[in-house]
Residue, then its C-alpha position, 0 to 999 in steps of 0.5 A: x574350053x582350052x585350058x593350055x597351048x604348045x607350039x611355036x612363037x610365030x610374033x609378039x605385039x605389045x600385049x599379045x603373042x601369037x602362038x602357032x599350033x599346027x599352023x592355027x595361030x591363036x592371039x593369046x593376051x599375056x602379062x608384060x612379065x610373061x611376055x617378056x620371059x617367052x622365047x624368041x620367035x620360032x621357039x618352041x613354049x606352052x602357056x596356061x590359058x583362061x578363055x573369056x567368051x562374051x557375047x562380041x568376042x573370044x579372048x585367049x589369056x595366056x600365062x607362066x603357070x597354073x598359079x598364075x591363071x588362077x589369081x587372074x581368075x579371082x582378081x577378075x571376080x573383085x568389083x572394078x577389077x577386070x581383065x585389064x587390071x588383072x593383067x597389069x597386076x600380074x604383070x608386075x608380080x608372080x603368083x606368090x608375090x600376089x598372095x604375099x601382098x594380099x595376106x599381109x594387107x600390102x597395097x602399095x606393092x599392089x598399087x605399083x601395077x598400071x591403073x591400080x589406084x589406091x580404093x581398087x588396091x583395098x577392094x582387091x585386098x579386102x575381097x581377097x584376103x580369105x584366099x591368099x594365104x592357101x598360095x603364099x609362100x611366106x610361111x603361115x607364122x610369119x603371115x599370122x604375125x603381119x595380120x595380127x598388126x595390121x588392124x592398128x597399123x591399118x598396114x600403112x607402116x608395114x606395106x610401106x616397109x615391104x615395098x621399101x624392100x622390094x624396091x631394093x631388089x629383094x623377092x616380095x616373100x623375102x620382104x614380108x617374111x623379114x617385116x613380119x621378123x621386124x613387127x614381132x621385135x619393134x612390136x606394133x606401133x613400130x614406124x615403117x623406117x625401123x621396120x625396114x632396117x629390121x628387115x633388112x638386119x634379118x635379111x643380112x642373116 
């Protein structure tokens, strides 16, 4: 099993990198963010790798880190949710950014991703929600407090407020660590609209 792979950039297609090893090239799919941060072609990189084998094919997934290889590896084990959507979900946020969406019941940021429509984003966060706070970098206070509103609020309000802030260019561990500041002060029937300028005063700090 092939678990990492060095050598040279030797082409990029619009899903794919070849990647030449000693010249053995391999075809390793990657996320679009991934992609886009490897180096130009004839430059030296490594990736982490998930091989998938089925019976027609041998598919090589390539990713950033470890991290990431992993939470393919557990949104591929969700129902309705394979390579192709994990791919697309990865490609538009990093491993903790991931987490940090799952541990605070956010699905708008989740639904951002290409075919993520909203039953499979509550599949993913519903599945999920058990593993995500081990790798989240929201500290634990800050997750426990967001989950804590989220059974009245049926997240609405605070994922809203989350992609409000990420939309305005902030990291998502930033935003849901400054929304979950904001529901412990506008308590938990607090709006979206008062969550967002609350977090946007702790973010200012």
């Amino acid at each position: 099993m092939i678990g990492k792979l060095k050598g040279i950039v030797d082409s990029y297609q619009d899903d794919y990198v070849l990647l030449d090893v000693h010249g053995v090239c391999y075809q390793v799919y990657c996320p679009s963010r991934v992609l886009q941060q490897l180096p130009r072609v004839g430059e030296a990189t490594s990736v982490a790798i998930e091989t998938v084998v089925r019976e027609d094919m041998i598919r090589l997934y390539g990713f950033a880190n470890d991290g990431e290889r992993e939470w393919f590896r557990l949104l591929t084990t969700v129902q309705g949710v394979g390579a192709k959507v994990a791919l697309a979900i990865l490609g538009i946020m990093g491993a903790a950014d991931v987490a940090n969406a799952i541990a605070l019941g956010d699905k708008t940021s989740i639904m951002r991703a290409p075919g993520v429509g909203k039953k499979v984003a509550e599949r993913i966060l519903s599945e999920l929600k058990d593993k995500a706070p081990g790798f989240a970098s929201v500290d634990a206070g800050s997750i426990e407090v967001a989950q804590a509103a989220l059974a009245p609020l049926g997240a609405g309000a605070i994922g809203d407020a989350v992609s409000a802030l990420t939309n305005l260019g902030y990291q998502n561990a930033q935003a849901a660590a400054a929304v979950a500041a904001a529901v412990k002060t506008a308590g938990e029937d607090a709006p979206a609209e008062k969550l967002i300028r609350l977090g946007l005063k702790e973010l200012a700090q």
